[in-house]
C-alpha positions as CSV (number, residue, x, y, z in Angstrom):
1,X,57.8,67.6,27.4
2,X,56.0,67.6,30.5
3,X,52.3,67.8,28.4
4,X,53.9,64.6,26.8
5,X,54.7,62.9,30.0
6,X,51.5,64.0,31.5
7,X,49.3,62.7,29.0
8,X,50.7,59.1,29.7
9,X,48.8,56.7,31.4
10,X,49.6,56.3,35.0
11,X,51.2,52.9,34.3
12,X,53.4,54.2,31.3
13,X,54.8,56.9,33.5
14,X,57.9,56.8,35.3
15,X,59.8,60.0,36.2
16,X,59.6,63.2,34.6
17,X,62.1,66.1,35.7
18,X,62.8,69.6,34.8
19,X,67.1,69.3,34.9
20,X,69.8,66.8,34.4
21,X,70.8,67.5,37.6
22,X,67.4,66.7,39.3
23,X,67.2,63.8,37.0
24,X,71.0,62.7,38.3
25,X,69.3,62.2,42.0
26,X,66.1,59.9,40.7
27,X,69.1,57.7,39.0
28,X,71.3,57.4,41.8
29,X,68.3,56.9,44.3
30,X,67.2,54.4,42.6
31,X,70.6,52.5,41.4
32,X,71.3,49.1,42.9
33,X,74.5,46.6,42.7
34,X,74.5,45.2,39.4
35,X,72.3,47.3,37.4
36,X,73.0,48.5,33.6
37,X,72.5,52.0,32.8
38,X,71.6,53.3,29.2
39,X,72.1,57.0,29.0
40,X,70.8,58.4,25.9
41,X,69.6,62.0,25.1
42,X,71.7,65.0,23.8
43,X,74.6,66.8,25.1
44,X,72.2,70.2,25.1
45,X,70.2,68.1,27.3
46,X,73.1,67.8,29.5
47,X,72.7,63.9,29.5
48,X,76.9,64.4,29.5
49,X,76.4,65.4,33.4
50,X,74.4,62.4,33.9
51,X,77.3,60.2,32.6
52,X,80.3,61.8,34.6
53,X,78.6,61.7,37.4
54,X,77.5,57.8,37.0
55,X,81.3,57.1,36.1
56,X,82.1,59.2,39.3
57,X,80.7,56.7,41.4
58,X,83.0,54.1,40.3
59,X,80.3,52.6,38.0
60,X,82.0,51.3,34.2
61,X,80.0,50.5,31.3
């Protein structure tokens, strides 16, 4: 996936990370008041962490 993300142009490219967990902090880093939050991806790619966590913070979709 990295070759993928690699290969985009600068301007297509947003954040690339080797684990849900270092993915977790780019989210939360970057969350304000009022934003929506579409997590999809597959429980082996532990996107399950990424929604606990979001739901953790009081946020409800």
């Amino acid at each position: 996936m990295r070759d993928m993300f690699d290969a985009l142009p600068d301007a297509k490219q947003a954040y690339w990370t080797e684990t849900s967990e270092e993915l977790l902090s780019v989210i939360i880093s970057h969350l304000q008041h009022g934003d929506v939050v579409l997590v999809k991806g597959s429980l082996g790619a532990r996107m399950g962490l990424i929604v606990d966590e979001l739901l953790a913070l009081g946020v409800e979709g």
